[in-house]
C-alpha angles and dihedrals in degrees: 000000000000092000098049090038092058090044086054098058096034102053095040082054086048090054101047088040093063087052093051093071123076110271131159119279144164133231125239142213129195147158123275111185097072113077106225126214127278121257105219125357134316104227120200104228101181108324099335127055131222136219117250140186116189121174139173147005139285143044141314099045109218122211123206121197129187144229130264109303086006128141143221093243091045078086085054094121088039104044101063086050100051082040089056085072112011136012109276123187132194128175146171122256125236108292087020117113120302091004124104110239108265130206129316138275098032092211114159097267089058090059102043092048081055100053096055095057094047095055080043102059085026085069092220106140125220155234091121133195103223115219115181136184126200108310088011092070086065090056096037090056094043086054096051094043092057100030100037096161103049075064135101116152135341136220112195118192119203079326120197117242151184100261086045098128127202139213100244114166095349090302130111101240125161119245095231089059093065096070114116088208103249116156113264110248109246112253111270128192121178127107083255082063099057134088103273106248119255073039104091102081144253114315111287119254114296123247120200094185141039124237139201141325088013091061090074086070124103110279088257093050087053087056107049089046083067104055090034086064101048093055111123091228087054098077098048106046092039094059087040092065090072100049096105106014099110086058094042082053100039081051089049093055096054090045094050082045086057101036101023096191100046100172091053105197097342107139114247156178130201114203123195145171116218158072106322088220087035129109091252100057081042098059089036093051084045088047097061093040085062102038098043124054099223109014098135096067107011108111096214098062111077144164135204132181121180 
């Protein structure tokens, strides 16, 4: 179990790691008016239904989850690697894609929440390796924090964090110092719970063209970035995401001051992109000390920037 966990996590590191990096790649341009078919299965968790994308086969079952305004097919040159040797899932968040628009406001604990009952009515059985991207690695650490042993390694990406800081009015500030202090909503699930349909907005901006990173995807996945952007849910829940989430880091922070290795044991690897001597691979390299017992000297927690 050791062995194949530690395969899991490293190869799908080696992988991302390869996409980070600049490589050619053409734009695309498609049509976004035509809805396309899902890939995977649309699973009912409680009056809407997600999008999923389960493939492969063995254990342990890695979840990747993507960044703010990020789709499932945006892992569409890492996926069929990671399924070669283990069962890897993506999917699309409520108001994403394929996906119905789910319940307001989309804090952390929403999504999380989400993501377990998808797993759950999509029958795939933990425990998961967490990979998360950006955005992702917020959701992926609240998960595991509330659902530790569903939990068996992470993998954060450029992962957002809670000592992540801002430009606001020409000055440096932290996110987390932002929050106006309001108590976070409980996560809610239920059809009385959703946008009501014919609710979510006109459809977002059109893009003609895609931009990078996203034009080193395949040519289909180009494509159904563009119609996944113009959706009229996408803009909604996207920005919803970030209602409470000075307050959820600011509540990460005081938790990590309180319990500085927060992920106890749990295998992990922190991925960056930067400079090896920069800030970003400082505050990475800082990110998975505190949040890992060990991981000085552990073996098995390691961190890479490029």
């Amino acid at each position: 179990m050791q062995r194949s966990l530690y395969r899991a996590v490293t190869v799908v590191a080696s992988v991302t790691w390869l996409l980070i990096f600049p490589v050619t790649g053409a734009s695309s341009q498609g049509d976004s008016a035509r809805a396309p078919q899902a890939i995977g299965a649309l699973i009912d968790i409680g009056g809407f239904r997600l999008h999923l994308d389960c493939r492969g086969r063995g254990h342990p079952t890695v979840i990747m989850e993507a960044g703010a305004g990020d789709f499932s097919f945006d892992w569409a040159l890492v996926q069929p690697v990671v399924s070669a040797f283990t069962r890897v899932c993506t999917y699309d968040r409520a108001g994403y894609a394929w996906s119905d628009p789910g319940p307001t406001p989309r804090t952390l604990r929403q999504l999380s929440t989400e993501l377990r009952a998808l797993m759950r009515a999509g029958n795939e059985r933990g425990p998961f390796v967490l990979v998360g991207h950006s955005f992702g690695g917020l959701i992926v650490r609240t998960y595991a924090a509330t659902y530790p042993r569903d939990v068996v390694g992470m993998l954060l990406i450029d992962a957002t964090h809670e000592d992540n800081d801002m430009m606001l009015n020409g000055k440096t500030v932290m996110l987390r110092d932002l929050s106006r202090h309001r108590p976070i909503p409980p996560a809610r699930l239920g059809p009385q719970d959703r946008t009501p349909s014919g609710a979510e907005g006109s459809p977002s901006s059109q893009v003609d063209k895609v931009t990078s990173p996203y034009d080193r995807l395949p040519a289909g996945s180009q494509a159904l970035w563009l119609w996944a952007t113009g959706q009229p849910a996408y803009s909604s829940a996207r920005s919803s995401e970030f209602d409470y989430l000075a307050e959820e880091v600011a509540l990460m922070h005081d938790v990590r001051l309180k319990r500085r290795h927060v992920l106890g044991q749990l295998p992990l690897i922190v991925l960056t992109r930067g400079d090896a001597v920069g800030r970003s691979s400082r505050v990475s390299l800082a990110l998975r000390v505190a949040l890992r017992a060990g991981a000085r000297t552990n073996s098995r927690a390691r961190w890479r920037g490029a």
